[in-house]
NUDRENFI-211423 format. One record per residue (C-alpha): residue number from 1; chain; z, x, y. Coordinates in nm, 3 decimals, padded with zeros to 5 digits, m for minus. Layout:
<nodes>
+-----+---+---------+---------+---------+
:   k : c :       w :       u :       v :
+-----+---+---------+---------+---------+
: NUM : A :       Z :       X :       Y :
...
+-----+---+---------+---------+---------+
</nodes>
This chain:
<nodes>
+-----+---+---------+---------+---------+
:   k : c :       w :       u :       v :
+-----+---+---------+---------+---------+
:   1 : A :  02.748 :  02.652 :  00.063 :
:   2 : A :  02.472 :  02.386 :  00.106 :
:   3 : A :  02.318 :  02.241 : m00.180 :
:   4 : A :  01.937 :  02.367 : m00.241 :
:   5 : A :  01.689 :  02.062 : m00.292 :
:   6 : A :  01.366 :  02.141 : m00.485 :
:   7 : A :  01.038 :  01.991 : m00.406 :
:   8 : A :  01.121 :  01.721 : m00.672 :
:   9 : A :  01.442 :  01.618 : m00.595 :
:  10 : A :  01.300 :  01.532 : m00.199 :
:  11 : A :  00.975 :  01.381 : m00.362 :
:  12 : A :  01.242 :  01.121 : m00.558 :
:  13 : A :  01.372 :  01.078 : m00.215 :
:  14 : A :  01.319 :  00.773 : m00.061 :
:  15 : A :  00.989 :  00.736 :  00.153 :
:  16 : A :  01.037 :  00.723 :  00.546 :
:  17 : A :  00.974 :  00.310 :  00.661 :
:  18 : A :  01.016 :  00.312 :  01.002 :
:  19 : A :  01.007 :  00.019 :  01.258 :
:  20 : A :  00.796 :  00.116 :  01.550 :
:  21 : A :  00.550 : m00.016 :  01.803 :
:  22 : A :  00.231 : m00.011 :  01.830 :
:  23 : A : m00.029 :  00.001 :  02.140 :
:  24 : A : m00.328 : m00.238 :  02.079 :
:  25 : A : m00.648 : m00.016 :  02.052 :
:  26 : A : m00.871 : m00.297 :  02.089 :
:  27 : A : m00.939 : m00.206 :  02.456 :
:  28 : A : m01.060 :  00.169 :  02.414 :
:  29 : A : m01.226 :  00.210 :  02.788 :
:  30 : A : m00.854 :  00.363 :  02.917 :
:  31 : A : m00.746 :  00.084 :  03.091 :
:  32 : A : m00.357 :  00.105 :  03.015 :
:  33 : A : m00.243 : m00.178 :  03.198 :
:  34 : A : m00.432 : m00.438 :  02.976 :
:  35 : A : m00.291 : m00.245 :  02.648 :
:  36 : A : m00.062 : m00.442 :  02.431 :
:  37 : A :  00.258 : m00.312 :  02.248 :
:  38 : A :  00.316 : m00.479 :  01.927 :
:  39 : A :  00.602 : m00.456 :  01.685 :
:  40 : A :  00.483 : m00.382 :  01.363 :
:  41 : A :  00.665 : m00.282 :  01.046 :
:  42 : A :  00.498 :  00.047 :  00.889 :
:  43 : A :  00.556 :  00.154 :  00.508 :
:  44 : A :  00.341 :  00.372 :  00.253 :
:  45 : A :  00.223 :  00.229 : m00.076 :
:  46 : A :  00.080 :  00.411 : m00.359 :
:  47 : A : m00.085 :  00.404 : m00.703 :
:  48 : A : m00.233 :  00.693 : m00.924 :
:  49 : A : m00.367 :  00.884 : m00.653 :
:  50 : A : m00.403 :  00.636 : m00.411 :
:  51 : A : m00.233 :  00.634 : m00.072 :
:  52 : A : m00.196 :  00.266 :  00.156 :
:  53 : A : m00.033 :  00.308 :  00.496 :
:  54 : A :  00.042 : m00.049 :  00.551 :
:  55 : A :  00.120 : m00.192 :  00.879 :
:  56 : A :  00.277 : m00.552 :  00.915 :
:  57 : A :  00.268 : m00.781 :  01.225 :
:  58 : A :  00.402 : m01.114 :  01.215 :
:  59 : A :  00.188 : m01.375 :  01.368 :
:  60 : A :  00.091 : m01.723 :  01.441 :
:  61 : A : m00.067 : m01.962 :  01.136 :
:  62 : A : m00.370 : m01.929 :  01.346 :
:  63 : A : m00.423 : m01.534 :  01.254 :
:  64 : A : m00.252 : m01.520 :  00.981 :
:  65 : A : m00.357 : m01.349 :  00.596 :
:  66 : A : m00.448 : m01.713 :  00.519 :
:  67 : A : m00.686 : m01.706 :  00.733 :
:  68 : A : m00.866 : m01.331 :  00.593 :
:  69 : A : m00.648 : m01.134 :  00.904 :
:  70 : A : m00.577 : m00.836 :  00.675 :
:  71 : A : m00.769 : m00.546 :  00.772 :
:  72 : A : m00.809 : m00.278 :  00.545 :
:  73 : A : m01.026 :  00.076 :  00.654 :
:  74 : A : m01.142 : m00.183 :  00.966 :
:  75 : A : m01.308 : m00.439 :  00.703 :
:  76 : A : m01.169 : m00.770 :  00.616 :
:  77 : A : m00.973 : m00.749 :  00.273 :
:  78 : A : m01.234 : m01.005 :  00.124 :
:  79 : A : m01.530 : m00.787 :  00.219 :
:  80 : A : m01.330 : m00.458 :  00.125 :
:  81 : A : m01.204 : m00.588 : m00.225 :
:  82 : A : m01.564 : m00.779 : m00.371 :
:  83 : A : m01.346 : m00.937 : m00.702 :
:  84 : A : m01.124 : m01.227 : m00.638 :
:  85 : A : m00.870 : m01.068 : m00.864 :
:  86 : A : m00.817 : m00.756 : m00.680 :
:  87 : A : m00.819 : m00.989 : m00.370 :
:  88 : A : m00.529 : m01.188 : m00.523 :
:  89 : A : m00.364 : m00.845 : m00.631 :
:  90 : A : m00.350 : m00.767 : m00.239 :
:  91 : A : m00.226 : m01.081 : m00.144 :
:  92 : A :  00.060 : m01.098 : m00.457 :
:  93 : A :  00.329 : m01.037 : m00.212 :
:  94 : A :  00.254 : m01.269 :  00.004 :
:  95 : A :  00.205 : m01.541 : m00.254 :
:  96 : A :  00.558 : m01.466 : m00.406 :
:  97 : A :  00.700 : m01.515 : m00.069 :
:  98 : A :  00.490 : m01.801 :  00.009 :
:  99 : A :  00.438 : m01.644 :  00.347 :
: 100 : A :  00.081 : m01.615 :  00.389 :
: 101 : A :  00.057 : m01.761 :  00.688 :
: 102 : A :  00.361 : m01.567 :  00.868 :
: 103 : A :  00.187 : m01.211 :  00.888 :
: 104 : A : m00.130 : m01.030 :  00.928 :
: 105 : A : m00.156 : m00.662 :  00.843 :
: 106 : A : m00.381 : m00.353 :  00.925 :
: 107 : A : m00.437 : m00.081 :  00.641 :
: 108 : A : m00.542 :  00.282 :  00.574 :
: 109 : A : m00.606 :  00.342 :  00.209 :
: 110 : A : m00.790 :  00.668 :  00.062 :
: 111 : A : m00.818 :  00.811 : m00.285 :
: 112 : A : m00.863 :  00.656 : m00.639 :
: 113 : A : m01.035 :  00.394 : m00.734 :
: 114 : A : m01.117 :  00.040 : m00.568 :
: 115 : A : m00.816 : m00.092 : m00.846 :
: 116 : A : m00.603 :  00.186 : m00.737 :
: 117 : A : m00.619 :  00.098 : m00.372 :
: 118 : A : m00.559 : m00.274 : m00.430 :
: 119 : A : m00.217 : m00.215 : m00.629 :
: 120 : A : m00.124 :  00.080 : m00.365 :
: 121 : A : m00.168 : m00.187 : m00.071 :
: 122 : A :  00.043 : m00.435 : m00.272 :
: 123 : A :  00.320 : m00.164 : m00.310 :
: 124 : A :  00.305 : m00.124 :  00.076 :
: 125 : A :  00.313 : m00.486 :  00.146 :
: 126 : A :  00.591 : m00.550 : m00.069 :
: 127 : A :  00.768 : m00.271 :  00.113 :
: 128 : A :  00.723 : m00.346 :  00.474 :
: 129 : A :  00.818 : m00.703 :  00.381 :
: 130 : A :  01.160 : m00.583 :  00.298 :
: 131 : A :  01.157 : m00.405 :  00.607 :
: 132 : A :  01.124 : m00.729 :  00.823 :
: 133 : A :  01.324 : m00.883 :  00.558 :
: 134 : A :  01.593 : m00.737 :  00.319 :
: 135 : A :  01.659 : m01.073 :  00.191 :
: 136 : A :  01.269 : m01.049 :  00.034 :
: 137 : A :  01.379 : m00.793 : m00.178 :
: 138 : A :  01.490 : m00.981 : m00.480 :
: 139 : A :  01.219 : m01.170 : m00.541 :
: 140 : A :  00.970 : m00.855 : m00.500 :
: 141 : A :  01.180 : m00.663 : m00.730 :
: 142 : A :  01.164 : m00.876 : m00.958 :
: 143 : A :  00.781 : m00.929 : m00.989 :
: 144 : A :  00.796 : m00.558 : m01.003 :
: 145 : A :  00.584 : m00.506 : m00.680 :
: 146 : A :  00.856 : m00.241 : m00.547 :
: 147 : A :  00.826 : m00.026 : m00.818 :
: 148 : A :  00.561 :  00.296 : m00.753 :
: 149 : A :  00.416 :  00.303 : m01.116 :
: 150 : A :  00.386 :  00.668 : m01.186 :
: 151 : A :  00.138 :  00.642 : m01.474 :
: 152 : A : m00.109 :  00.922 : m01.373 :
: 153 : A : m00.405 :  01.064 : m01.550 :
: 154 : A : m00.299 :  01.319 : m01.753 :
: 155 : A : m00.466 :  01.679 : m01.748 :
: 156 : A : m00.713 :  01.816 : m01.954 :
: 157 : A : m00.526 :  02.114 : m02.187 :
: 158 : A : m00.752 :  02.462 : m02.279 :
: 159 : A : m00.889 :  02.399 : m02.596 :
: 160 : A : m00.927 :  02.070 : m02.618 :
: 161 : A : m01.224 :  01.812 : m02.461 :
: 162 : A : m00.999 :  01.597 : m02.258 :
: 163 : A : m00.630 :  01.566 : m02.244 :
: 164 : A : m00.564 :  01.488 : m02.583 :
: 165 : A : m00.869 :  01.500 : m02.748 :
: 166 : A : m00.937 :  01.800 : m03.005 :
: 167 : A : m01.315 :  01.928 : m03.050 :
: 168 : A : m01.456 :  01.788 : m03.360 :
: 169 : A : m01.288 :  01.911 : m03.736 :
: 170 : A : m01.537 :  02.090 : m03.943 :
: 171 : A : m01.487 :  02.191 : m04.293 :
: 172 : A : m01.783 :  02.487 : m04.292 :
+-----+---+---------+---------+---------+
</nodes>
């Protein structure tokens, strides 16, 4: 008798990273014979309810992160994120590595906040990295950039003003 999985157990499952290529879209006039296929590395990052769908090329020093070739919602990372920390949090991974000039990435990220979406694009850096590289895992695991941190907001309860928070005591 097969075992029955609930919707939680195949939520704890682990997500689908999947090694694919890619056609360059650069050229959208039809023209199939100038159209590129590139190798990319594809994995899904997240944070509160944020959702980063990370793609990672690797590339020359020449158009490489270093350089500002991370693309995220078709805006440069540096115009995207305006703060230099939650530029830095997007480029954590890369910095741990010391491999900012190996790769350049492309990313779709919706929901939450701008914060949010930085740590949910670090979370799918860090996992397409160990994609291309299991050997990368260690160190990412260890700065805790692997790890989906499931601190949500909590919902508000009937009765009370917010989650937690009771309507004011009054004695009369």
């Amino acid at each position: 008798m097969p075992k029955k999985t609930t919707k939680k157990q195949t939520e704890k499952e682990k997500p689908v990273l999947r090694k694919t290529e890619d056609k360059d879209l650069a050229n959208k006039t039809g023209k199939e014979n100038k159209e590129k296929k590139k190798k990319y590395y594809e994995a899904v990052g997240r944070r509160k309810t944020s959702t980063a769908v990370v793609r990672l090329f690797t590339s020359s020093p020449e158009e490489s992160v270093e350089k500002g070739n991370l693309i995220v919602n078709d805006k440069k990372y540096t115009e995207y994120f305006p703060t230099i920390e939650l530029q830095k949090t997007v480029e954590a991974p890369f910095r741990k590595l010391k491999s900012l000039n190996r790769f350049r990435a492309t990313v779709k990220v919706k929901g939450g906040g701008i914060k949010g979406q930085a740590e949910a694009i670090r979370h799918g850096l860090a996992r397409a990295l160990v994609l291309f590289d299991s050997n990368f895992r260690k160190k990412l695991k260890k700065a805790g950039y692997l790890t989906r941190d499931p601190r949500k907001k909590e919902r508000k309860k009937f009765g009370l003003k917010k989650a937690r928070r009771a309507p004011q005591w009054s004695k009369r």
